[in-house]
Backbone as ProteinMPNN parsed JSONL, in Angstrom:
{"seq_chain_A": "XXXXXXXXXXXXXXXXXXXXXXXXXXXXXXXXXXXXXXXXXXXXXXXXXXXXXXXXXXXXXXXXXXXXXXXXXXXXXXXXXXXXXXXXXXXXXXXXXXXXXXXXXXXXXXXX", "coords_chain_A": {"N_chain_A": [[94.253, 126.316, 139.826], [91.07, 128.219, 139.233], [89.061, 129.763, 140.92], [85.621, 129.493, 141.603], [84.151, 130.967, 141.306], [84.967, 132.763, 139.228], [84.698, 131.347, 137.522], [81.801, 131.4, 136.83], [81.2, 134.232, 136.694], [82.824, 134.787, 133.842], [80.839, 133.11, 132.509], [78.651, 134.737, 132.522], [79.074, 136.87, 131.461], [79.85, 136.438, 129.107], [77.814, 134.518, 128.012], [77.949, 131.803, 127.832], [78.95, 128.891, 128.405], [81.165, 127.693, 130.546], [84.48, 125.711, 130.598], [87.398, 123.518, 132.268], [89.977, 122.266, 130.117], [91.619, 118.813, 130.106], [94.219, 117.815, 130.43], [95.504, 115.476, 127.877], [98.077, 114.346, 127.069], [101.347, 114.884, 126.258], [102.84, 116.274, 123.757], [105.536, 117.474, 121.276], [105.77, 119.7, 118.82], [106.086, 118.679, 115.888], [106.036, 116.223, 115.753], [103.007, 116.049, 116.027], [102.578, 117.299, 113.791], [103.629, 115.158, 111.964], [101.723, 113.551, 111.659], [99.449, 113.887, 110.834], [97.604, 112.981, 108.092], [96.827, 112.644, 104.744], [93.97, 111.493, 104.111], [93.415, 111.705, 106.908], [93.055, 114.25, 107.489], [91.104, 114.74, 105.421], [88.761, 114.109, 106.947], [88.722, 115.497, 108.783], [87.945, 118.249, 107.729], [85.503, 119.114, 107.975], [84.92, 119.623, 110.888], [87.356, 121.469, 110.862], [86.135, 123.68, 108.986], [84.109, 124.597, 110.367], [85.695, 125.426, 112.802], [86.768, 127.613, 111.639], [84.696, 129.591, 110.732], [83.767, 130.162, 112.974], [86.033, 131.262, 113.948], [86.29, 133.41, 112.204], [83.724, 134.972, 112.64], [84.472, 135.737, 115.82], [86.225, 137.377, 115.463], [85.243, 139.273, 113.638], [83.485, 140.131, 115.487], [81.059, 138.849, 116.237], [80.256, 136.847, 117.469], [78.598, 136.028, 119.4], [75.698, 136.549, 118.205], [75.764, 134.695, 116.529], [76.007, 132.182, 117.468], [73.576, 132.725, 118.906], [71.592, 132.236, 116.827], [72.654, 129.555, 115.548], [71.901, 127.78, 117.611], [68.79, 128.724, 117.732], [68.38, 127.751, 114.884], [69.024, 124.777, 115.142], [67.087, 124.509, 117.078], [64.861, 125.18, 115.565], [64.956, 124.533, 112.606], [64.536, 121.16, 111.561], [65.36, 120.073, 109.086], [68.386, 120.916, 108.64], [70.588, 118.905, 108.971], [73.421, 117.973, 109.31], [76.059, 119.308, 110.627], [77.834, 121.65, 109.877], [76.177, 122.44, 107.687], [74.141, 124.002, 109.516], [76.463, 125.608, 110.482], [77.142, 126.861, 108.612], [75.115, 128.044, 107.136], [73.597, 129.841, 109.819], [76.042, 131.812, 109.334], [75.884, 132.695, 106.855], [73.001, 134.027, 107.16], [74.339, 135.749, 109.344], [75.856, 137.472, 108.452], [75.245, 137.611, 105.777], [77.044, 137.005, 103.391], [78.038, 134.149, 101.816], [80.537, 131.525, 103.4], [83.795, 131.01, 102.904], [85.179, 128.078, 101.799], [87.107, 127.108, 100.368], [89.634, 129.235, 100.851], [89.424, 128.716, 103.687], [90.472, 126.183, 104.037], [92.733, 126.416, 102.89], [94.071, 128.348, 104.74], [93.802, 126.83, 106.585], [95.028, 124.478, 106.108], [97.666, 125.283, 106.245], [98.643, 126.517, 108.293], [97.339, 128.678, 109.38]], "CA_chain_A": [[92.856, 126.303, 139.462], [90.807, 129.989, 139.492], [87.941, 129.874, 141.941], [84.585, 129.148, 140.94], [83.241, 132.566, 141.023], [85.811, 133.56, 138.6], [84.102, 130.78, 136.051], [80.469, 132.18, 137.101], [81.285, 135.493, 136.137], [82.952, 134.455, 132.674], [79.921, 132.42, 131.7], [77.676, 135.714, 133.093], [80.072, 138.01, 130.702], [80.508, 135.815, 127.391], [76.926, 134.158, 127.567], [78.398, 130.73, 127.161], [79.405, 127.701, 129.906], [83.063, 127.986, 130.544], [84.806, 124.795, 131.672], [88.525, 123.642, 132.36], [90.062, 121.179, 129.702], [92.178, 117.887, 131.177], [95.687, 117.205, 129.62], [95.505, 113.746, 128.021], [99.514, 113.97, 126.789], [102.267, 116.445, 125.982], [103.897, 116.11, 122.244], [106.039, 117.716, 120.346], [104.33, 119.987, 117.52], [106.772, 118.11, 114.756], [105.435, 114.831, 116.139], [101.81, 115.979, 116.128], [102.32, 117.253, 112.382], [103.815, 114.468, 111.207], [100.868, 112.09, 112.448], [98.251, 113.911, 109.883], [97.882, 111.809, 107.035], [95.548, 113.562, 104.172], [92.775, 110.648, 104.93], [92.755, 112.086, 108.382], [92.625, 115.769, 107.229], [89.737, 114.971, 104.714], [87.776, 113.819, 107.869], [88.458, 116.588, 110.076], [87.555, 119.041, 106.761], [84.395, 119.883, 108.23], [85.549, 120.544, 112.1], [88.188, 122.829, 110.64], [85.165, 124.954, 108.046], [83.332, 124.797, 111.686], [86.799, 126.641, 113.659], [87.1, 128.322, 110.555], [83.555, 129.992, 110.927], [83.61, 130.655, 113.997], [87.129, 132.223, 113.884], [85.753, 134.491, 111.901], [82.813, 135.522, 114.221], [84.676, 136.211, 117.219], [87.519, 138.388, 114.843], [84.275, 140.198, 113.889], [82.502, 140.523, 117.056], [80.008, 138.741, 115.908], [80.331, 135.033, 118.005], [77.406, 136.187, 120.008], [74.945, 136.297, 117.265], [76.174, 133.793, 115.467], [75.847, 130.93, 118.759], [72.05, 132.427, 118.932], [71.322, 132.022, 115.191], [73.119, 128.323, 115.636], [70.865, 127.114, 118.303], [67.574, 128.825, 116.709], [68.044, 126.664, 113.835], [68.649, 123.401, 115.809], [66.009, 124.575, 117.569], [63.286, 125.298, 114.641], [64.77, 123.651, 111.146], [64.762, 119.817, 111.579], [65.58, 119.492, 107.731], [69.388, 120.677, 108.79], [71.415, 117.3, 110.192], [74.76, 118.594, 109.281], [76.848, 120.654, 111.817], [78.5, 122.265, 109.01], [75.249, 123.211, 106.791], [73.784, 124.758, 110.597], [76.874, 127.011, 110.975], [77.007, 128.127, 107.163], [73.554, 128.612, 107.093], [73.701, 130.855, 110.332], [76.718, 132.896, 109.064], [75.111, 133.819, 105.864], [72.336, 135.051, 107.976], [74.398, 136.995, 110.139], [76.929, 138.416, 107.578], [74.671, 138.027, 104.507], [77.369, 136.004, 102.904], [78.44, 132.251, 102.361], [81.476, 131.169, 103.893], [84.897, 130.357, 101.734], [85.568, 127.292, 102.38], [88.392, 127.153, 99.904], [90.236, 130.196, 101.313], [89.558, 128.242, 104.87], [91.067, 125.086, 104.29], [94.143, 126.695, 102.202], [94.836, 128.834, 105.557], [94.298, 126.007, 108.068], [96.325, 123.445, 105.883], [99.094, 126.263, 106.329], [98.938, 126.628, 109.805], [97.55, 130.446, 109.562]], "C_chain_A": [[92.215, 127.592, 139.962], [89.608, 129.401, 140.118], [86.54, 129.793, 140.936], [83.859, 130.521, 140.85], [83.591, 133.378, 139.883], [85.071, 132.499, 137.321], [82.787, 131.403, 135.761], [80.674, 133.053, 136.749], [81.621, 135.284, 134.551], [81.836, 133.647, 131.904], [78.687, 133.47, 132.011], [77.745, 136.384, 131.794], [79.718, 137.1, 129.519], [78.615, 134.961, 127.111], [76.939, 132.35, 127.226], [79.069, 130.317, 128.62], [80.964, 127.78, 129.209], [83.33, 126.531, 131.391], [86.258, 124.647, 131.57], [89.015, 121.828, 131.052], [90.976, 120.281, 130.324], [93.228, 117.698, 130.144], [95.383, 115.931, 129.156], [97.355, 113.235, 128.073], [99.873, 115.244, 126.399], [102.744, 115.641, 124.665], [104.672, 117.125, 122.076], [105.449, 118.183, 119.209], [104.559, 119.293, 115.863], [106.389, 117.026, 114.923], [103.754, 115.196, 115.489], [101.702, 116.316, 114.177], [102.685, 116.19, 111.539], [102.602, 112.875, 111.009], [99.466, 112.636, 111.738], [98.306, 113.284, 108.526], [96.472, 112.807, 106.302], [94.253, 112.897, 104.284], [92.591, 111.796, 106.415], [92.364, 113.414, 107.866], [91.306, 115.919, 106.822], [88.558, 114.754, 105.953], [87.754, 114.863, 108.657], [88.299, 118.141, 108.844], [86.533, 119.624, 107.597], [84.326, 120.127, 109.704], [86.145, 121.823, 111.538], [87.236, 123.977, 109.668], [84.566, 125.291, 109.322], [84.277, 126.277, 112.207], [86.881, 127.655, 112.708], [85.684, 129.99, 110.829], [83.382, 130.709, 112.116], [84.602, 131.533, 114.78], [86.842, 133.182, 113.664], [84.849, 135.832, 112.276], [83.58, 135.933, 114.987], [85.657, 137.571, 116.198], [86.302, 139.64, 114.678], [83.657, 140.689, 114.614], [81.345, 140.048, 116.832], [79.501, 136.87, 116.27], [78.786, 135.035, 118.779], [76.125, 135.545, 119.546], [74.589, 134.812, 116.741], [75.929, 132.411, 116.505], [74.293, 131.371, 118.979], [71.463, 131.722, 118.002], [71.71, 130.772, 115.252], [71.934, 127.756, 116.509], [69.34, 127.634, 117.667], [67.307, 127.856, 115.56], [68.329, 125.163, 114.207], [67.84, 123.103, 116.112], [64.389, 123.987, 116.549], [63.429, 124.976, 113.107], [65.199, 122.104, 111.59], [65.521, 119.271, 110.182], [67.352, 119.535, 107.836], [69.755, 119.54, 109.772], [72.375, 117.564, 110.385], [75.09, 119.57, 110.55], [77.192, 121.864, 110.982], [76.878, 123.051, 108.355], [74.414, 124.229, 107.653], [75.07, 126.121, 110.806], [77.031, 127.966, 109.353], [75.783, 128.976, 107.281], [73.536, 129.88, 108.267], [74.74, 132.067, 109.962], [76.63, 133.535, 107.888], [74.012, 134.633, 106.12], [72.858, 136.121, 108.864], [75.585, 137.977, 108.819], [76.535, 138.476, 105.999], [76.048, 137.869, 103.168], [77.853, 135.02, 102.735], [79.945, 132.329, 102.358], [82.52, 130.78, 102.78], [85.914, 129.558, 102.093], [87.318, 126.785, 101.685], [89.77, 128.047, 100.426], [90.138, 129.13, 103.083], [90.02, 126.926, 104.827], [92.54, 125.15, 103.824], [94.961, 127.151, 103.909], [94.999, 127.46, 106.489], [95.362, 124.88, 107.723], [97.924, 124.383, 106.018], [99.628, 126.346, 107.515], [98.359, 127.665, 110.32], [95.88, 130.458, 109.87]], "O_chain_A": [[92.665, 128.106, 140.986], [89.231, 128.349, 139.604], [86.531, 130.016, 139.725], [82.921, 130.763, 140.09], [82.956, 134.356, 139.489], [84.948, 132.988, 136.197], [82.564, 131.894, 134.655], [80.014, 132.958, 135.714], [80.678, 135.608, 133.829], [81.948, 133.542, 130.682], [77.592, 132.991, 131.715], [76.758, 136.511, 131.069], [78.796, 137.708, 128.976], [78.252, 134.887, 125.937], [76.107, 131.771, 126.527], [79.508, 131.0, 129.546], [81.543, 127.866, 128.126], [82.743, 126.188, 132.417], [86.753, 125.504, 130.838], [88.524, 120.704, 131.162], [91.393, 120.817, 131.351], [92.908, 117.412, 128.991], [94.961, 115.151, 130.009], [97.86, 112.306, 128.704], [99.224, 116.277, 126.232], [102.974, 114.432, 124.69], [104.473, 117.948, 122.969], [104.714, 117.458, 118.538], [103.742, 119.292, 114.941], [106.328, 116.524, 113.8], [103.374, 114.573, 114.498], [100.938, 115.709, 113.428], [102.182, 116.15, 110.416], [102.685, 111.761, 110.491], [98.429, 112.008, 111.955], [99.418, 113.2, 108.004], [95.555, 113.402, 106.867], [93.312, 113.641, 104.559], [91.617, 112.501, 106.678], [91.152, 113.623, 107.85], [90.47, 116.68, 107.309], [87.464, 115.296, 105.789], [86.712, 115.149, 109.247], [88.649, 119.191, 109.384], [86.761, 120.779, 107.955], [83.515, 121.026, 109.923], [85.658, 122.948, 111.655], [87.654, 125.135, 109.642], [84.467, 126.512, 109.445], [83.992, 127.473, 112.149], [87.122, 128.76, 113.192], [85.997, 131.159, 111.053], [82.855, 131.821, 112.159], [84.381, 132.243, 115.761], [86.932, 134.08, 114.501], [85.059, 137.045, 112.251], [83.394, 137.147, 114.917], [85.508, 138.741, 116.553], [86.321, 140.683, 115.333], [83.199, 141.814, 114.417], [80.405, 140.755, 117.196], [78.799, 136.056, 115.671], [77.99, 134.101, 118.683], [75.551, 134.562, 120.015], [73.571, 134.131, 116.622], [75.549, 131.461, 115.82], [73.576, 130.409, 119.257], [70.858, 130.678, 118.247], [70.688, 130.268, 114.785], [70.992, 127.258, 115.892], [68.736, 126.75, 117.059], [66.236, 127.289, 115.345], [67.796, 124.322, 113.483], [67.362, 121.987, 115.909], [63.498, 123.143, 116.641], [62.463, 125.053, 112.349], [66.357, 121.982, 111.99], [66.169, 118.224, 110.172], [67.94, 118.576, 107.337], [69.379, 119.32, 110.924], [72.713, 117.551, 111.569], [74.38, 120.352, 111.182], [76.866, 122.991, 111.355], [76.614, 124.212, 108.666], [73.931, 125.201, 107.073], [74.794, 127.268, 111.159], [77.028, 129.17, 109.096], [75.588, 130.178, 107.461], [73.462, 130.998, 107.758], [74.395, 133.218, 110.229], [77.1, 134.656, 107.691], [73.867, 135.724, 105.57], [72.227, 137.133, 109.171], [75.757, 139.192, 108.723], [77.159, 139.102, 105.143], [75.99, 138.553, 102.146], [78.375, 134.677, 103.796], [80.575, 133.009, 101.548], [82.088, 130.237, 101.763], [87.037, 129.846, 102.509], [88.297, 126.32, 102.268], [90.877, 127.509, 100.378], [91.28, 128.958, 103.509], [89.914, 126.426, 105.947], [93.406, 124.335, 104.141], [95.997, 126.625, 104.318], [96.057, 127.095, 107.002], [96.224, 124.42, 108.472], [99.056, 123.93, 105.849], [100.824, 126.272, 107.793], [98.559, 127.908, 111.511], [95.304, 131.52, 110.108]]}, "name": "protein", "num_of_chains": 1, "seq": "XXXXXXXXXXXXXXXXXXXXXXXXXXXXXXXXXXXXXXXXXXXXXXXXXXXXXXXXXXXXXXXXXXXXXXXXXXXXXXXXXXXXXXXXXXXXXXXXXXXXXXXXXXXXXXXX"}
């Protein structure tokens, strides 16, 4: 475990709370793929346009932004409920255009 000063500084640096995640179990990655069922996929569709989105951001340098612009509109549009229509909506504001969600569900059903 890294010292607590060493999390304090990373949440100083990145702008963002840093915490440690907890093992629940160990698998097998041939186990864990064989245990998606396309029901389950269609449900986790709009997590993965989320990672997808936000993949993108950090590849760009542009996660920063893009986590202000996210909370601003939690903040000051009530009309978004969606998670998903909050991070499109911010990443056509910061990159001035909409997300491809087709191209992002082809790569993540791939693995890539």
């Amino acid at each position: 475990m890294l010292p607590e000063i060493v999390y304090k500084k990373a949440t100083d640096e990145f702008g963002t709370p840093v915490g440690v995640a907890r093992i629940t179990g160990y698998k097998k990655k041939t186990d864990h793929i064989d245990e998606i069922t396309s029901e389950a996929y269609k449900q986790l569709s709009t997590e993965l346009d989320i990672n997808w989105i936000i993949t993108e951001t950090v590849l760009d340098g542009n996660y920063k932004e893009l986590q202000r612009e996210v909370y601003n509109l939690k903040k000051t549009n009530k009309r978004l409920k969606s998670e998903l229509s909050i991070y499109k909506k911010a990443f056509k504001k910061i990159n001035g255009t909409n997300t491809n969600n087709t191209e992002s569900r082809t790569l993540q059903s791939a693995g890539g």
